[in-house]
C-alpha positions as CSV (number, residue, x, y, z in Angstrom):
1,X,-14.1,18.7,2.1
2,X,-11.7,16.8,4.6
3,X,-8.3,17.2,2.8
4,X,-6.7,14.7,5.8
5,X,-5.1,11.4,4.5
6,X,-6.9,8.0,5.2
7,X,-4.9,6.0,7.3
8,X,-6.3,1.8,7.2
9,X,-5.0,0.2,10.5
10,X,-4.7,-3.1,11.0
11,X,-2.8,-6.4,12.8
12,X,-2.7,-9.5,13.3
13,X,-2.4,-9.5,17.5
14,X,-6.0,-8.5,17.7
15,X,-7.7,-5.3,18.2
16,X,-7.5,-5.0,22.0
17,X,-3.7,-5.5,21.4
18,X,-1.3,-2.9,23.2
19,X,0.4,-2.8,19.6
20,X,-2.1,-1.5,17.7
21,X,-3.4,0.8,20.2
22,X,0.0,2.5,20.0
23,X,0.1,2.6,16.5
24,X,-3.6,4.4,16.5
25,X,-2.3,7.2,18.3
26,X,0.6,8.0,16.3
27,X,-1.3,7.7,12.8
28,X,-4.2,10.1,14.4
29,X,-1.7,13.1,14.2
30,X,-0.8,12.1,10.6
31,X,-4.4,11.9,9.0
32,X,-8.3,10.3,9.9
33,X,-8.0,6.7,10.7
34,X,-10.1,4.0,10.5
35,X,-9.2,0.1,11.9
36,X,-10.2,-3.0,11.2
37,X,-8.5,-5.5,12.9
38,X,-9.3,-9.2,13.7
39,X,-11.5,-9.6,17.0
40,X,-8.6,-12.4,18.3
41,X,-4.8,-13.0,17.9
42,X,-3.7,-14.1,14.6
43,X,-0.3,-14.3,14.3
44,X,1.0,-16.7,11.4
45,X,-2.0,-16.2,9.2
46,X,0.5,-14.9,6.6
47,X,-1.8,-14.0,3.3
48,X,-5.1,-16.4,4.8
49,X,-8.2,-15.7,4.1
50,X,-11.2,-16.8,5.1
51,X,-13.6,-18.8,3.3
52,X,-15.3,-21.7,5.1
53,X,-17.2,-19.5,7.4
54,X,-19.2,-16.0,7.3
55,X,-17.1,-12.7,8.4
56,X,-18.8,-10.8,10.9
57,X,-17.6,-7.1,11.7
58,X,-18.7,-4.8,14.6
59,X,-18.3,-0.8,15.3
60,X,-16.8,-0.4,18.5
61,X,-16.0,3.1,18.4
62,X,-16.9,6.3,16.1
63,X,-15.8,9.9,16.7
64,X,-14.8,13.0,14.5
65,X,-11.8,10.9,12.2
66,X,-11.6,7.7,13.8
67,X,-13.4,4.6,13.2
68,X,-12.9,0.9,15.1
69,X,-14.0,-2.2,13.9
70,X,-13.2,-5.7,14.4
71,X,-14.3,-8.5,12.4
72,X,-13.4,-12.2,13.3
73,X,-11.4,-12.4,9.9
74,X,-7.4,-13.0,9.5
75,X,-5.5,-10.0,8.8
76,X,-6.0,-9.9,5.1
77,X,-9.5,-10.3,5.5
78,X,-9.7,-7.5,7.5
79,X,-7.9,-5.2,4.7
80,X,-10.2,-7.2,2.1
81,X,-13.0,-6.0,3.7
82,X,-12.0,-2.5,4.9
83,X,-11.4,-1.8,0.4
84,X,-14.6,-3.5,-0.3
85,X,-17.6,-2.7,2.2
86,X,-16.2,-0.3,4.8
87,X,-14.7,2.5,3.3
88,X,-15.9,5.0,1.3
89,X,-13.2,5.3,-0.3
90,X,-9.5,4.0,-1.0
91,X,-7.3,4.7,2.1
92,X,-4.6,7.0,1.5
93,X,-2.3,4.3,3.2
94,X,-2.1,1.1,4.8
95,X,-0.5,0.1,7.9
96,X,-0.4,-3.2,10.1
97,X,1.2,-3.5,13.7
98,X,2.6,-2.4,16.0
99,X,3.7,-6.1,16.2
100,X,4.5,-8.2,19.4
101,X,7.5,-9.9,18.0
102,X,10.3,-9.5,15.4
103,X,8.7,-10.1,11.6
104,X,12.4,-9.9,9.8
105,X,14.5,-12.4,7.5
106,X,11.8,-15.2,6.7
107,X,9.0,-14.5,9.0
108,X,7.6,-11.8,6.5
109,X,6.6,-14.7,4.7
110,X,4.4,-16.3,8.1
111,X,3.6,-13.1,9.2
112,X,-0.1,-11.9,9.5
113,X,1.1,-8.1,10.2
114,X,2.8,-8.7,6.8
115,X,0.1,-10.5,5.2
116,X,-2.4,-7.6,5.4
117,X,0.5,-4.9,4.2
118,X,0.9,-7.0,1.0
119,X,-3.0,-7.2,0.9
120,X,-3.0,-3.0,0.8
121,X,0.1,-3.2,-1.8
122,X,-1.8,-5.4,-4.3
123,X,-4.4,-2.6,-4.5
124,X,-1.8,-0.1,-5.2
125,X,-1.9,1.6,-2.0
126,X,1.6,2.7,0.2
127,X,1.4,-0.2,3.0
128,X,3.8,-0.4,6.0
129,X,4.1,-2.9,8.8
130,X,5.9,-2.4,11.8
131,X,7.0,-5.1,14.3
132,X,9.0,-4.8,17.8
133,X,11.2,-7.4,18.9
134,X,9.6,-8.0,21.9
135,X,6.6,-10.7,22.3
136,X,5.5,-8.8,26.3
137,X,1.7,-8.6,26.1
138,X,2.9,-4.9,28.2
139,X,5.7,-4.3,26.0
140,X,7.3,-1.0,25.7
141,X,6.4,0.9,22.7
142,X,7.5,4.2,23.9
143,X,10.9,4.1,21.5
144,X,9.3,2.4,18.9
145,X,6.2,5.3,18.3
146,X,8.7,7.8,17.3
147,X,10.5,5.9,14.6
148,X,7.5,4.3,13.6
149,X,6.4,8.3,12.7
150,X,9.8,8.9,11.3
151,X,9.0,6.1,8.8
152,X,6.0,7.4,7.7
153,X,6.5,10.5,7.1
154,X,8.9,9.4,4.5
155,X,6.6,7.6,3.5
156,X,4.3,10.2,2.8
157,X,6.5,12.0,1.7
158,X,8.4,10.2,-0.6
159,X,5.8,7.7,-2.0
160,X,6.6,4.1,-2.4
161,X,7.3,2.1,-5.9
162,X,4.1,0.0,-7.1
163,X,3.8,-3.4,-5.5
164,X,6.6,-2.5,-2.9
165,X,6.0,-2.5,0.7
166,X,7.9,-2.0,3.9
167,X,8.9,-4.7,6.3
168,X,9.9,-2.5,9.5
169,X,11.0,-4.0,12.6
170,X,12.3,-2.4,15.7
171,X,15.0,-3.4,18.4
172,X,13.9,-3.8,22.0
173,X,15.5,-1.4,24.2
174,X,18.0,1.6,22.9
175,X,17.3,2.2,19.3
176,X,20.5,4.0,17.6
177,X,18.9,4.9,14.2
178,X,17.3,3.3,11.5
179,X,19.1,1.5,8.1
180,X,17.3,0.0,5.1
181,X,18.3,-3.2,4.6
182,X,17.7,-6.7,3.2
183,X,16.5,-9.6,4.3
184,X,18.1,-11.7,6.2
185,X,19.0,-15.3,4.5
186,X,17.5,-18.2,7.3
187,X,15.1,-20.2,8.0
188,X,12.7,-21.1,11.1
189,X,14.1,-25.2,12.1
190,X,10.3,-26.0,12.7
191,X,11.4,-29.0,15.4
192,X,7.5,-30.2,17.1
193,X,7.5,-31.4,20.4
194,X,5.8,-34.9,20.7
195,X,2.8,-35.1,23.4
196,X,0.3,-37.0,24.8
197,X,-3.3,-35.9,25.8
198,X,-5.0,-37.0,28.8
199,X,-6.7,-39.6,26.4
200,X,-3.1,-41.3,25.4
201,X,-3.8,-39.6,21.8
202,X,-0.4,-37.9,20.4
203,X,-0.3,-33.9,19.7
204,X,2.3,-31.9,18.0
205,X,3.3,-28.7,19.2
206,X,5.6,-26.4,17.3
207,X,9.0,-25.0,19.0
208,X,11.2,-23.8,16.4
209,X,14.0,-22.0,16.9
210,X,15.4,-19.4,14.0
211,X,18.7,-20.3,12.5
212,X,20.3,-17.4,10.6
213,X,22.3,-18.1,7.7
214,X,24.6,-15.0,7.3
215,X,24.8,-14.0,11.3
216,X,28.6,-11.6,11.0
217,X,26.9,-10.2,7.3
218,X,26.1,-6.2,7.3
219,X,23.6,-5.0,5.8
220,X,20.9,-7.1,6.9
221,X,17.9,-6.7,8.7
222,X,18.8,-9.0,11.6
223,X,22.2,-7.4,12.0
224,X,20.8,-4.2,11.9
225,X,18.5,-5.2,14.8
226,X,21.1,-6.6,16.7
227,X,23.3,-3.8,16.8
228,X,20.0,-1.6,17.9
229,X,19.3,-0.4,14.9
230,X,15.3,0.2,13.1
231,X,15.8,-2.1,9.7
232,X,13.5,-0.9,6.8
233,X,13.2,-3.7,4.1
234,X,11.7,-2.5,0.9
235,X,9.3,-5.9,0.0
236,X,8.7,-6.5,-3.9
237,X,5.6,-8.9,-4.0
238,X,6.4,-10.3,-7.3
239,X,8.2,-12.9,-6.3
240,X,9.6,-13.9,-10.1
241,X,13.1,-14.7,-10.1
242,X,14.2,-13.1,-13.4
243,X,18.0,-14.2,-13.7
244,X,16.4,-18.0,-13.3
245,X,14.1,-17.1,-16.3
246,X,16.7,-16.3,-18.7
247,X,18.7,-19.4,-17.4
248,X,15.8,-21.3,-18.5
249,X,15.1,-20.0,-21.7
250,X,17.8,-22.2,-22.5
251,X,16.4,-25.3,-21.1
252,X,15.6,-28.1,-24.1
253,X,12.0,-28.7,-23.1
């Protein structure tokens, strides 16, 4: 009997991703991995999945407690498919990264490396996503691997509620600790640049820039970030809004 934890890796850069390789060699010293990861980048996928199209998935690597795949699914399929044909049985955890780029404030809600977290959530599993503010192809992960095993071994530690997630993002550059924060209130001001193809047909590409609502408030995951600090955002996927229920109660309908 293999008393190791399963450890489900998985992002939304792609497999060959310098992220994600990083990540694999931290979660080996925690438990047996196995990853399935999406044969292609695919940031913004969010909580896609496919279904226009069959998912294909092929073994690129098998050794004594580690398993590749890659599949050409989205993030979540990846997860999706990892619960329901690839392993035998439910992963001890679930984690998605090491992203190239910042996921914090409202991004978790665009995010692929976020999307497949929540996927391992909704089956009931303790599901972590880490991100580095830094979109380099080469980037330097060096700071980043040690706090991303610091987190987990909370994690594993301490267990996470049901149906709560983290959302952990890490500065570029010094890092002076980590704080648990909240999200960030902004928004991304999606402004598309107007062009012209070679056949005088008009494109759109997107160029938005982040505007942050609350940029001198403490306690946030963007000011923690800023000041070169890890911020840790618990993520409850039930996205009810209670106090507007009982305001409505009220309502004459």
């Amino acid at each position: 009997m293999n008393d190791r934890p399963l450890i489900l890796v998985t992002n939304d850069d792609g497999v060959d991703a310098k992220g994600i390789k990083q990540l694999i060699e931290v979660m080996r010293f925690f438990g047996d991995v196995v990853v399935v990861a999406p044969d292609h980048p695919m940031s913004g996928m969010s909580v896609a999945i496919t279904v226009d199209k069959p998912l294909r998935v092929k073994k690129l690597k098998e050794e004594a407690g580690y398993i590749k795949y890659q599949t050409n699914g989205t993030p979540v399929d990846c997860v999706k498919l990892a619960f329901n044909q690839l392993l035998d049985r439910y992963p001890d955890f679930v984690v998605s990264g090491i992203n190239h780029g910042a996921n914090s404030s409202i991004s978790v809600m665009y995010s692929g490396t976020m999307g497949a977290v929540i996927e391992g959530c909704l089956h009931g599993v303790p599901s972590i996503g880490f991100s580095l503010c830094d979109y380099d192809p080469d980037a330097d992960f060096a700071k980043a691997k040690i706090y991303v095993a610091r987190v987990f071994q909370q994690v594993a530690e301490n267990g996470l509620p049901p149906f709560v997630c983290l959302n952990v993002n890490f500065p570029k550059g010094e890092i002076k600790g980590i704080k648990v924060t909240r999200q960030t209130a902004g928004k991304w001001v999606e402004e598309y640049d107007r062009r012209t193809d070679p056949h005088s047909r008009d494109y759109f590409w997107l160029t938005g820039h982040f505007k942050n609502f609350e940029p001198e408030v403490e306690g946030t995951d963007l000011n923690a970030l800023d000041n070169q600090y890890v911020s840790v955002v618990p993520v409850n996927i039930d996205l009810s809004c209670y106090q507007t229920i009982e305001t409505m109660k009220n309502w004459k309908f």
